[in-house]
Biotite code that builds the C-alpha atoms (Angstrom):
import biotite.structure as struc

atoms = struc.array([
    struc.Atom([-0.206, 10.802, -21.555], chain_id="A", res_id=1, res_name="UNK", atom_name="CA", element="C"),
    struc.Atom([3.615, 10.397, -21.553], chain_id="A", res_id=2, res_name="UNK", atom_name="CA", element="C"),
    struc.Atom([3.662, 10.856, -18.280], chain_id="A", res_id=3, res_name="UNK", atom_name="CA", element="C"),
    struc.Atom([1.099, 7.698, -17.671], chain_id="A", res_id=4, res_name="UNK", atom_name="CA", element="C"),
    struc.Atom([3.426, 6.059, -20.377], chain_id="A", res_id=5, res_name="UNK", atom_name="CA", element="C"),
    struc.Atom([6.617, 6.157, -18.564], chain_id="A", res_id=6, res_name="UNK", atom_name="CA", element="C"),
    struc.Atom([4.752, 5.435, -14.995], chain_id="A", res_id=7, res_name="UNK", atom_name="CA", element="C"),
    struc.Atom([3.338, 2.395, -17.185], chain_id="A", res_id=8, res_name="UNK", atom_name="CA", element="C"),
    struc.Atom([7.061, 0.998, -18.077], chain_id="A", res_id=9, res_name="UNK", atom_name="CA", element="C"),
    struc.Atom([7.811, 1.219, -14.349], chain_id="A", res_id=10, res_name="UNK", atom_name="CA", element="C"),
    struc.Atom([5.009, -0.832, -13.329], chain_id="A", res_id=11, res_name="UNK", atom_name="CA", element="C"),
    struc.Atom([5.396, -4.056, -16.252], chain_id="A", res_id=12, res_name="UNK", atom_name="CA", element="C"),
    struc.Atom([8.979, -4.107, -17.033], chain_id="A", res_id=13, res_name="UNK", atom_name="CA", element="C"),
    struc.Atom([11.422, -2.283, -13.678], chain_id="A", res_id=14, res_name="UNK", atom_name="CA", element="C"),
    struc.Atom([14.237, -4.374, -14.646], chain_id="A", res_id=15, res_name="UNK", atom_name="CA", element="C"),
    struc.Atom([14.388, -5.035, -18.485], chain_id="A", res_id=16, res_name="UNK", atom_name="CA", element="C"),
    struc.Atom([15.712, -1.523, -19.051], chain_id="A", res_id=17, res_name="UNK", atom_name="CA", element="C"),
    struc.Atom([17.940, -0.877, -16.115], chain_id="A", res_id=18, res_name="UNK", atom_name="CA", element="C"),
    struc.Atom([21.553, 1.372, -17.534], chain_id="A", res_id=19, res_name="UNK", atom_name="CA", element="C"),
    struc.Atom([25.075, 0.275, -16.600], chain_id="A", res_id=20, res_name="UNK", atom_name="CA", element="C"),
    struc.Atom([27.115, 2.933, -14.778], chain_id="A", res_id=21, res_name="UNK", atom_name="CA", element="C"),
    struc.Atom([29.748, 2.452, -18.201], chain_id="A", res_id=22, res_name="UNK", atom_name="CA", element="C"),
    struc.Atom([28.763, 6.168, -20.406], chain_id="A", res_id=23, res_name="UNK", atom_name="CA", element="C"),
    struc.Atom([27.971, 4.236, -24.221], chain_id="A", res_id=24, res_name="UNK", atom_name="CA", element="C"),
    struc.Atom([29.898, 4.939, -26.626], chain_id="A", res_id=25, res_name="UNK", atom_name="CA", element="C"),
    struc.Atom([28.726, 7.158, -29.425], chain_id="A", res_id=26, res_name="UNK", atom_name="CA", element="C"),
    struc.Atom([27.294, 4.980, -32.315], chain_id="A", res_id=27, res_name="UNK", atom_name="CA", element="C"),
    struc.Atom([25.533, 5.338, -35.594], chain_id="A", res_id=28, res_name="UNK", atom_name="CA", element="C"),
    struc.Atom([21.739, 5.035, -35.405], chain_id="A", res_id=29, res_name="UNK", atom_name="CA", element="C"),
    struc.Atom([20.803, 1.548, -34.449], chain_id="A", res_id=30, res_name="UNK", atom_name="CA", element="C"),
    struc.Atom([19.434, -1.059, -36.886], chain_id="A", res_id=31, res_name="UNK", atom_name="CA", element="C"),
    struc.Atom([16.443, -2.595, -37.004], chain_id="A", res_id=32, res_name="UNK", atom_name="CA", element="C"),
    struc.Atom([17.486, -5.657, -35.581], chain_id="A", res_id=33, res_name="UNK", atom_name="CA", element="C"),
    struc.Atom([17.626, -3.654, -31.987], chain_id="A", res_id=34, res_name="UNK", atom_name="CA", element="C"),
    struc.Atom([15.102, -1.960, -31.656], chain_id="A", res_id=35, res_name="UNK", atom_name="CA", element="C"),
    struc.Atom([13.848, -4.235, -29.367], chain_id="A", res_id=36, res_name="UNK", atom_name="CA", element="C"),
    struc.Atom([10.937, -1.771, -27.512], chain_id="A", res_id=37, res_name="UNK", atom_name="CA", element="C"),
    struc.Atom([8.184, -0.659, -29.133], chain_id="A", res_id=38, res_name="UNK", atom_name="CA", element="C"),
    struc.Atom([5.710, 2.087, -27.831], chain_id="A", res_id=39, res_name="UNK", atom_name="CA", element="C"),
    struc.Atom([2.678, 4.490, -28.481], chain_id="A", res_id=40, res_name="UNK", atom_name="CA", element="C"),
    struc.Atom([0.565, 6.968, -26.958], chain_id="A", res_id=41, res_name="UNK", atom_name="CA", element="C"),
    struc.Atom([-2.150, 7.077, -29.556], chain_id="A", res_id=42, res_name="UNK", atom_name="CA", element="C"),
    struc.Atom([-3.019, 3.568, -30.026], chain_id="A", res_id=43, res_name="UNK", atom_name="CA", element="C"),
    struc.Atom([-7.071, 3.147, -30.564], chain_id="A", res_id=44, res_name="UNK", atom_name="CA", element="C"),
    struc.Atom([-9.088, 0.774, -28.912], chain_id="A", res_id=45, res_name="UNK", atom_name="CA", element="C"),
    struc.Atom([-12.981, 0.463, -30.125], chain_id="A", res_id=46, res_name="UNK", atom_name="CA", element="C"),
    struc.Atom([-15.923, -1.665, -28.028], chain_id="A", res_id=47, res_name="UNK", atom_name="CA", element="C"),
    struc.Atom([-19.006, -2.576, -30.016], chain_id="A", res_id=48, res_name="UNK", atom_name="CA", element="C"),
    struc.Atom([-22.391, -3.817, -28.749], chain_id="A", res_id=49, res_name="UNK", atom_name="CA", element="C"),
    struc.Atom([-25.402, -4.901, -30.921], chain_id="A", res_id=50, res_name="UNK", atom_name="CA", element="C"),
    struc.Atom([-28.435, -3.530, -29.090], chain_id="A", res_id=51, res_name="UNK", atom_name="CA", element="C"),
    struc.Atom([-32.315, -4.276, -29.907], chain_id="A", res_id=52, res_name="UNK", atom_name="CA", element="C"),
    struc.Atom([-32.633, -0.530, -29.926], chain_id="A", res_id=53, res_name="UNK", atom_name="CA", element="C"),
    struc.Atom([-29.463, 1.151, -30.731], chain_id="A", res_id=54, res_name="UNK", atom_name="CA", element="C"),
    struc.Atom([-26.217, -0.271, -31.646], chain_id="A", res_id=55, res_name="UNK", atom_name="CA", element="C"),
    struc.Atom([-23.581, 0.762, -28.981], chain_id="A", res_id=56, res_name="UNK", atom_name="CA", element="C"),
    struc.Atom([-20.243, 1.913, -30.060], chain_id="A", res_id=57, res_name="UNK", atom_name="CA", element="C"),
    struc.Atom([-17.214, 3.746, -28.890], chain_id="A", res_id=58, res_name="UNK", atom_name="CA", element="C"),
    struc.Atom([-13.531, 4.962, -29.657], chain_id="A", res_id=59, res_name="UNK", atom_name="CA", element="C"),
    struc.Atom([-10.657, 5.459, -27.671], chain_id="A", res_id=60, res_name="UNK", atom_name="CA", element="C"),
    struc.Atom([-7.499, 6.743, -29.707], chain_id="A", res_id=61, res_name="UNK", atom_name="CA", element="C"),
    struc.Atom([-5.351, 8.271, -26.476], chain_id="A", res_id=62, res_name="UNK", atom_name="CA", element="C"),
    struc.Atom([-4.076, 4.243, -25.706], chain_id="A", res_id=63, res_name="UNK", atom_name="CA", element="C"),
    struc.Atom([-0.689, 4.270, -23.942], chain_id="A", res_id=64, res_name="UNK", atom_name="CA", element="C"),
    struc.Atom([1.168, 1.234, -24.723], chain_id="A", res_id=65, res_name="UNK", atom_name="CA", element="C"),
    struc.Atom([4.638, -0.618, -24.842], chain_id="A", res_id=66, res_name="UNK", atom_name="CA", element="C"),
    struc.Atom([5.451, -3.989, -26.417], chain_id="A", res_id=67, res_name="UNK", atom_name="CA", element="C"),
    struc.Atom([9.292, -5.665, -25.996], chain_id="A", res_id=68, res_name="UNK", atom_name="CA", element="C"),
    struc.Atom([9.446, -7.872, -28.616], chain_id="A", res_id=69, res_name="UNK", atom_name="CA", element="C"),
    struc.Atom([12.851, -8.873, -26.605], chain_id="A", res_id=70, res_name="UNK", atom_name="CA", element="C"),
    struc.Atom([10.652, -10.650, -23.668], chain_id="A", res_id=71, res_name="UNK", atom_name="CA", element="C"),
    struc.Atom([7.758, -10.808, -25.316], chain_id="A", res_id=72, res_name="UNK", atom_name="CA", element="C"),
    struc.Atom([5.957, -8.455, -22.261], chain_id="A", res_id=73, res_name="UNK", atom_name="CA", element="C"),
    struc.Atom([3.130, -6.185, -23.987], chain_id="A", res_id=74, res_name="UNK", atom_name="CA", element="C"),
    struc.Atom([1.124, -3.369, -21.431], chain_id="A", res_id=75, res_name="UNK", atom_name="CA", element="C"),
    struc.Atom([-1.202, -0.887, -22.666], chain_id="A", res_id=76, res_name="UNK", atom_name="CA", element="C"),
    struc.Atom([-3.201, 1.509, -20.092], chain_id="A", res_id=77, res_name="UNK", atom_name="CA", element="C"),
    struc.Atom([-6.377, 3.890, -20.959], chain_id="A", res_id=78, res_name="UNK", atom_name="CA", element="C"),
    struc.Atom([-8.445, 6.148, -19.415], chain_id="A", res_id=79, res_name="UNK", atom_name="CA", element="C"),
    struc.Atom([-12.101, 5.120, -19.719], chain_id="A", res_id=80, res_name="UNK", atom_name="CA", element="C"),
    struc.Atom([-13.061, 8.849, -19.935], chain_id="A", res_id=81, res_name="UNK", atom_name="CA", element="C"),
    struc.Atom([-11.311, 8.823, -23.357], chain_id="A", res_id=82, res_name="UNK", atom_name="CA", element="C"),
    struc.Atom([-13.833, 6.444, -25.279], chain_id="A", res_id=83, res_name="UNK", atom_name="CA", element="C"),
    struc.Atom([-15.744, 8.726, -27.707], chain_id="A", res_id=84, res_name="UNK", atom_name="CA", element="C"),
    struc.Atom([-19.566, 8.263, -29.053], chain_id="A", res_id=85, res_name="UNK", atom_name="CA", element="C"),
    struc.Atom([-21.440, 9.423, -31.056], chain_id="A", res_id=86, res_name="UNK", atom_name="CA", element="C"),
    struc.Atom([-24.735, 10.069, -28.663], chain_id="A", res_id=87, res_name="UNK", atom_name="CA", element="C"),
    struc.Atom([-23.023, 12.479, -25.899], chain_id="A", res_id=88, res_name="UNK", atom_name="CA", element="C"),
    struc.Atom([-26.181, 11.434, -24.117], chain_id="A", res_id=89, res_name="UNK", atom_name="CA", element="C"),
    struc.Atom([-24.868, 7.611, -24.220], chain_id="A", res_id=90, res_name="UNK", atom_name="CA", element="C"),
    struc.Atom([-21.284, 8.683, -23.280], chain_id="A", res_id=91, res_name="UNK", atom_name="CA", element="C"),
    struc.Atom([-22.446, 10.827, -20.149], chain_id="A", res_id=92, res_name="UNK", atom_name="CA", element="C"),
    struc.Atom([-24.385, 7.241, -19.251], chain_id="A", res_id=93, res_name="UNK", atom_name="CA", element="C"),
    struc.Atom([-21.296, 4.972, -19.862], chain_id="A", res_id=94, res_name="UNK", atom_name="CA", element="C"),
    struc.Atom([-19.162, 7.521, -17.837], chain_id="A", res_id=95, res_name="UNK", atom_name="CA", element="C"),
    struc.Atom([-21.310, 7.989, -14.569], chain_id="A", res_id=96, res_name="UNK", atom_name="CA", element="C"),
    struc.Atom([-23.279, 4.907, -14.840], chain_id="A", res_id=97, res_name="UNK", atom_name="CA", element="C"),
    struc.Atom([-21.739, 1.797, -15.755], chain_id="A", res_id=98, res_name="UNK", atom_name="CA", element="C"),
    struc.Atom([-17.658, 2.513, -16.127], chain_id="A", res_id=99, res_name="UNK", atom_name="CA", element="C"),
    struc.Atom([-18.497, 4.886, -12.944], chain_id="A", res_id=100, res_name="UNK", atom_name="CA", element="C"),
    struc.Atom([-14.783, 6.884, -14.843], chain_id="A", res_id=101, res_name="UNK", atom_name="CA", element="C"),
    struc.Atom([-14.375, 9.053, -11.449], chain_id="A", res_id=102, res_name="UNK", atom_name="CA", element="C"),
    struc.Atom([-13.752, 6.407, -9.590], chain_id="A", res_id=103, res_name="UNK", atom_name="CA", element="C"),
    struc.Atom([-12.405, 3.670, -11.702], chain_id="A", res_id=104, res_name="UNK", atom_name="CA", element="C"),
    struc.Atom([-10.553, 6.122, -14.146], chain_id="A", res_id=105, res_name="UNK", atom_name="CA", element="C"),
    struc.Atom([-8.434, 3.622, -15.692], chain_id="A", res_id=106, res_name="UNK", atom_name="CA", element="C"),
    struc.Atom([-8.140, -0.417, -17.908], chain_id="A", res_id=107, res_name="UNK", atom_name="CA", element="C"),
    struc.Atom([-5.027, -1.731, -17.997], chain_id="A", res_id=108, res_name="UNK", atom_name="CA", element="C"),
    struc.Atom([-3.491, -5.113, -19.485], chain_id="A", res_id=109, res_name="UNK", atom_name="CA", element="C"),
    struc.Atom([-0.440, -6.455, -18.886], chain_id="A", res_id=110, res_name="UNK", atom_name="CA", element="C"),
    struc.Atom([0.523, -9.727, -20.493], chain_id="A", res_id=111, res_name="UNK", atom_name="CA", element="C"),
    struc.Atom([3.317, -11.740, -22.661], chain_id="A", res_id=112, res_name="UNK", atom_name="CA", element="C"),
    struc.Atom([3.242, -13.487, -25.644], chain_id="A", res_id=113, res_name="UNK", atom_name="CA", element="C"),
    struc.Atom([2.495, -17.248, -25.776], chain_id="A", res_id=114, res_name="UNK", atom_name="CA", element="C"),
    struc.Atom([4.961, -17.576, -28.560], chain_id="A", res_id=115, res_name="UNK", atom_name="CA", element="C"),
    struc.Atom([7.336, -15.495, -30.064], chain_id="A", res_id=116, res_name="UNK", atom_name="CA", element="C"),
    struc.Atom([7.539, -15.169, -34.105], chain_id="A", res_id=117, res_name="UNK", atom_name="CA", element="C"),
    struc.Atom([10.620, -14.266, -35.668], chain_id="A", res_id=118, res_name="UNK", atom_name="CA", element="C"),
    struc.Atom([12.031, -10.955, -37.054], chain_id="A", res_id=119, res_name="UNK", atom_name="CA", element="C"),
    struc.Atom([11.500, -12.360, -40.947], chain_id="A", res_id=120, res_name="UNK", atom_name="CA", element="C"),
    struc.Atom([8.332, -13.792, -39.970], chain_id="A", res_id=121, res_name="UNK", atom_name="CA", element="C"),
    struc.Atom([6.853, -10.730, -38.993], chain_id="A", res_id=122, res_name="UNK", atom_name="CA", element="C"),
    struc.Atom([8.461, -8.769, -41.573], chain_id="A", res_id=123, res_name="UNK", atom_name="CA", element="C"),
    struc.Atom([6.692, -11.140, -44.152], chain_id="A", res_id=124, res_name="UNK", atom_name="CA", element="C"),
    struc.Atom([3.289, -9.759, -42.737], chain_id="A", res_id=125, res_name="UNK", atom_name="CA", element="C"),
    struc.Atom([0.665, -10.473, -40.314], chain_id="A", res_id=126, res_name="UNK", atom_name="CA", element="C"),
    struc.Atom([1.115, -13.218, -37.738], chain_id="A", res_id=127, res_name="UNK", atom_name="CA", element="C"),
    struc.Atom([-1.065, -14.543, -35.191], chain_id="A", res_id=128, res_name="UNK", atom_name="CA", element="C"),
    struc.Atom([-0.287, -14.989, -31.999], chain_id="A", res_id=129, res_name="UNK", atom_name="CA", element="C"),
    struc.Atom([-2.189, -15.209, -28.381], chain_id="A", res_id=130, res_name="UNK", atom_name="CA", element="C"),
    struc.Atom([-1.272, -12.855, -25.236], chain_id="A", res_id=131, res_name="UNK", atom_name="CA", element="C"),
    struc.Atom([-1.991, -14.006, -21.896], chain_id="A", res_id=132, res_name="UNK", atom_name="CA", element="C"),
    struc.Atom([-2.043, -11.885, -18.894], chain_id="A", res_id=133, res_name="UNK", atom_name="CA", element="C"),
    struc.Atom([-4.174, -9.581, -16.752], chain_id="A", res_id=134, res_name="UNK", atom_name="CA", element="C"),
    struc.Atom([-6.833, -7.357, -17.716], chain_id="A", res_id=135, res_name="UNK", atom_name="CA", element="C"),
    struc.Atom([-8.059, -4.893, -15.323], chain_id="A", res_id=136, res_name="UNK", atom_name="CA", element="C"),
    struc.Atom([-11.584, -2.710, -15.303], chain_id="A", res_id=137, res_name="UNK", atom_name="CA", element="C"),
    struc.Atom([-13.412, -1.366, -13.227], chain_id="A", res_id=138, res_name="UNK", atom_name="CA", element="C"),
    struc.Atom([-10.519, -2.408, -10.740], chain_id="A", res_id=139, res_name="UNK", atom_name="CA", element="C"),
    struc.Atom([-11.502, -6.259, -11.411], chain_id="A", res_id=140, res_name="UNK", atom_name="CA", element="C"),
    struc.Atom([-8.790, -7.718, -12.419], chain_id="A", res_id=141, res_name="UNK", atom_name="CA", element="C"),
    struc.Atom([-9.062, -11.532, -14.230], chain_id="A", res_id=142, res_name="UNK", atom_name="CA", element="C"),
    struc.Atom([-6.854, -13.173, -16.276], chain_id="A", res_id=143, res_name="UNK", atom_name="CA", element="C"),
    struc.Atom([-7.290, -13.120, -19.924], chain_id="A", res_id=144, res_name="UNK", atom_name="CA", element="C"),
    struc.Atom([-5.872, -15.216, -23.094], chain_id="A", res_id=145, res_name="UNK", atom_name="CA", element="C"),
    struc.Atom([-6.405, -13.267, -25.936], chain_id="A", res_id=146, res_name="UNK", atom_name="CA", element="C"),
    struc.Atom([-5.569, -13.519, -30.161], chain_id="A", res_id=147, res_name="UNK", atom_name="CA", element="C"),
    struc.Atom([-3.979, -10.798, -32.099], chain_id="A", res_id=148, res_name="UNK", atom_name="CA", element="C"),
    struc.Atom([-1.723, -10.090, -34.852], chain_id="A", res_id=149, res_name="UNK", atom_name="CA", element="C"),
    struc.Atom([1.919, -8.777, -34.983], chain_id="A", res_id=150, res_name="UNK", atom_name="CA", element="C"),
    struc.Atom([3.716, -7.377, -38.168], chain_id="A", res_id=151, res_name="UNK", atom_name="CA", element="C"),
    struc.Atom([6.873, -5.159, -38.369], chain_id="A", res_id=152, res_name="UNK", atom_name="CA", element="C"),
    struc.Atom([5.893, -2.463, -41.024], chain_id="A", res_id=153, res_name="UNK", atom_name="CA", element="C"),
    struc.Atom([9.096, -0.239, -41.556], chain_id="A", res_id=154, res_name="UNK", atom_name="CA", element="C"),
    struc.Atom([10.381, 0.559, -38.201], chain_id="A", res_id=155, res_name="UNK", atom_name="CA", element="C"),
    struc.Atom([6.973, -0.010, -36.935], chain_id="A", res_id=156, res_name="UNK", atom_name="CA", element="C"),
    struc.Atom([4.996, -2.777, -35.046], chain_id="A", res_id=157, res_name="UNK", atom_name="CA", element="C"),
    struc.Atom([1.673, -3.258, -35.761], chain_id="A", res_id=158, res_name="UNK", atom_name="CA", element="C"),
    struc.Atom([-0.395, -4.925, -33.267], chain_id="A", res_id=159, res_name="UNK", atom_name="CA", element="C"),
    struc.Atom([-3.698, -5.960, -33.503], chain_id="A", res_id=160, res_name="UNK", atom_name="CA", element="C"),
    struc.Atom([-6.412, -7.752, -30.977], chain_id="A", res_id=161, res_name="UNK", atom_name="CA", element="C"),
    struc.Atom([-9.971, -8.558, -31.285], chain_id="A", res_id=162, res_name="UNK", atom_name="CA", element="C"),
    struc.Atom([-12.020, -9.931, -28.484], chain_id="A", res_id=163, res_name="UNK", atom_name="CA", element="C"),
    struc.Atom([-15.204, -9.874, -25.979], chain_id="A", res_id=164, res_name="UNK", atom_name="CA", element="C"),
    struc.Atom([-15.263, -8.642, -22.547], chain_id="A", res_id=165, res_name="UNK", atom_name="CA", element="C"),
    struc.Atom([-18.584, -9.588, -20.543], chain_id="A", res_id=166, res_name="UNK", atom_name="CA", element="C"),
    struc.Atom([-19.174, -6.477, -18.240], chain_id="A", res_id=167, res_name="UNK", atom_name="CA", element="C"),
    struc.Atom([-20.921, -8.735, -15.418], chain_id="A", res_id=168, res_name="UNK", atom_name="CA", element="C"),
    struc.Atom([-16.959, -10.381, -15.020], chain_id="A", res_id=169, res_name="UNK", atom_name="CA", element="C"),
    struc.Atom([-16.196, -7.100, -13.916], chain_id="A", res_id=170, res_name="UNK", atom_name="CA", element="C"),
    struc.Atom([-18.511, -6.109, -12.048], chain_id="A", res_id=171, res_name="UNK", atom_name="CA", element="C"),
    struc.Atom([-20.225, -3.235, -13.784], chain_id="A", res_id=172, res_name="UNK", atom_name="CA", element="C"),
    struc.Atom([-24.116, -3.017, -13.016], chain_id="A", res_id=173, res_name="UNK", atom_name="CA", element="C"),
    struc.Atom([-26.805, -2.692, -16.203], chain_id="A", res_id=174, res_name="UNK", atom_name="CA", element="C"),
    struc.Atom([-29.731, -0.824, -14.544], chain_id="A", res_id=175, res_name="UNK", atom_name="CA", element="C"),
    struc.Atom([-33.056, -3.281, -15.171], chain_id="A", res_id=176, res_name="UNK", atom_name="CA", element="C"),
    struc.Atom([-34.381, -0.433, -17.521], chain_id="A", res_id=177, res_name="UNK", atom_name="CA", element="C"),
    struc.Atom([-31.754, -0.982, -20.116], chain_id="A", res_id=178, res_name="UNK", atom_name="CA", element="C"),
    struc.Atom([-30.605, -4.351, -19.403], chain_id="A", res_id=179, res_name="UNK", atom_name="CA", element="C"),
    struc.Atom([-32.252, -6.125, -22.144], chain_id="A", res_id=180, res_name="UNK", atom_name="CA", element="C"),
    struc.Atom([-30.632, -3.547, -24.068], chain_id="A", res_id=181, res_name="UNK", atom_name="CA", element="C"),
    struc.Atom([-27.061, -3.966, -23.630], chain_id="A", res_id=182, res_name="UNK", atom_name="CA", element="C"),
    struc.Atom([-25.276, -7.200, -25.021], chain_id="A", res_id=183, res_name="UNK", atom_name="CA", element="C"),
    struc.Atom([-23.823, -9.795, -22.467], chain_id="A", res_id=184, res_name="UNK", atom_name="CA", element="C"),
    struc.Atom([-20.598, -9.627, -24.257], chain_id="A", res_id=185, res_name="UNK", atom_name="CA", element="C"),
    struc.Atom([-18.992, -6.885, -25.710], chain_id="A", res_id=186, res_name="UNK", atom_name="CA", element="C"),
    struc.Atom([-16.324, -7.107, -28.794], chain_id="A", res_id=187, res_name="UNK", atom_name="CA", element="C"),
    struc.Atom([-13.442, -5.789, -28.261], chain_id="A", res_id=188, res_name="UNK", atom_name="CA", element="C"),
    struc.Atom([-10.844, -4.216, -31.136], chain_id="A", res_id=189, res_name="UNK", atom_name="CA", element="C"),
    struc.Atom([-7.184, -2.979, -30.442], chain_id="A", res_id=190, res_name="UNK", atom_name="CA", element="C"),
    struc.Atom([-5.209, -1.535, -32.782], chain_id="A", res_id=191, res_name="UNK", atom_name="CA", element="C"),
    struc.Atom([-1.280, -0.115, -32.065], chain_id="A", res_id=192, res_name="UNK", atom_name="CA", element="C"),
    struc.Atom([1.490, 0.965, -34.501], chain_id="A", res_id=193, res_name="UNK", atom_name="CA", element="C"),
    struc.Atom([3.891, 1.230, -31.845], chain_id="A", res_id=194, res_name="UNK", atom_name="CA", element="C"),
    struc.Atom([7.125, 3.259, -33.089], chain_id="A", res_id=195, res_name="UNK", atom_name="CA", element="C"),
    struc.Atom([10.707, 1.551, -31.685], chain_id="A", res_id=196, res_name="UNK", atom_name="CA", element="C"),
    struc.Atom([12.874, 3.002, -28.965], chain_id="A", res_id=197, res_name="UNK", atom_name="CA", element="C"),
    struc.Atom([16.736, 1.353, -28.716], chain_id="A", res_id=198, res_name="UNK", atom_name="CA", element="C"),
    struc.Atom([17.277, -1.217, -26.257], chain_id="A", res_id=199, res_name="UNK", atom_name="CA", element="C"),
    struc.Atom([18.589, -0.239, -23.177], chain_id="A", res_id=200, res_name="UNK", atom_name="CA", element="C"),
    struc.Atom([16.577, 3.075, -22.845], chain_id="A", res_id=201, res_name="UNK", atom_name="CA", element="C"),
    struc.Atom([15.110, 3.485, -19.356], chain_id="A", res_id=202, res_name="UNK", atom_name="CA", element="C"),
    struc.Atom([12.641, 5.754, -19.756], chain_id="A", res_id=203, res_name="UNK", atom_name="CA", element="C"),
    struc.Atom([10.018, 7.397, -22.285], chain_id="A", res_id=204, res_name="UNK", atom_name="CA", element="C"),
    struc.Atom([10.456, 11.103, -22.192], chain_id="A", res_id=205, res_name="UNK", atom_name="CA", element="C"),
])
């Protein structure tokens, strides 16, 4: 998972880390005012679907993500084989029949902030905000605008995100059996206390 974290800071951000050929100079550890990166590779993710039937419902706690709260540029990656349920029976269906996980392993988002609150701000608790940017399943990709909720809690960022993700947008097929069982939209829930990382660093090891 590190490994897919550090190839996921190559992908979004190549530049906004890159190290001058000057050594730095040894320093104290640095304040909070720059730690400008945040990351994680345990954020969760949940997807909830109210079902005639049976309610559908799923976790995925192995999310790789980074946030710069310098740029604003947020990516988080997952693998869809990660989502846990409770029925086994259910998660054998969602793997080989309608995330098909062999062969579209992964979701990504990458995105920025629409607007950028300020270090007291966030420190003062929750605030809203909206990402825009591209979400890709399934490998659709489709550009997104989404709400969530930023807060610095110690030396941590706290993000949050809830919203719905229609699986016919990206192409995944509801066999007619079922179909009346599975919701048209599915809600969506993020949540990543990312831990900071001092500017400059070009890599997550």
């Amino acid at each position: 998972m590190k490994y897919a974290l550090l190839l996921l800071l190559g992908m979004v951000i190549p530049n906004a880390y890159a190290q001058t050929s000057a050594p730095a100079a040894p320093a104290a550890a640095p304040s909070a005012a720059m730690l400008q990166r945040y990351t994680t590779a345990n954020g969760q993710t949940t997807f909830f679907s109210t079902a005639p039937l049976e309610d559908i419902e799923a976790l995925n706690s192995r999310v790789a993500a980074i946030f710069d709260l310098n740029n604003g540029q947020l990516a988080f990656s997952m693998l869809m084989k990660d989502f846990q349920f409770k029925n086994s029976l259910m998660q054998e269906h969602f793997n080989e029949n309608y995330a098909e996980s062999e062969k579209y392993p992964r979701a990504r988002f990458t995105g920025t902030l629409v607007t950028k609150p300020t270090e007291d701000q966030l420190r003062s608790g929750p605030q809203p905000v909206y990402v825009q940017g591209q979400l890709t399943i399934h490998n659709v990709k489709r550009k997104v605008r989404v709400p969530g909720t930023l807060q610095l809690r110690g030396n941590d960022l706290v993000v949050t995100s809830k919203f719905s993700v229609a699986p016919a947008d990206y192409k995944i097929k509801i066999p007619a059996l079922v179909r009346n069982n599975i919701a048209k939209s599915i809600d969506i829930s993020v949540i990543l206390t990312c831990q900071p990382g001092p500017a400059g660093t070009a890599s997550v090891k």
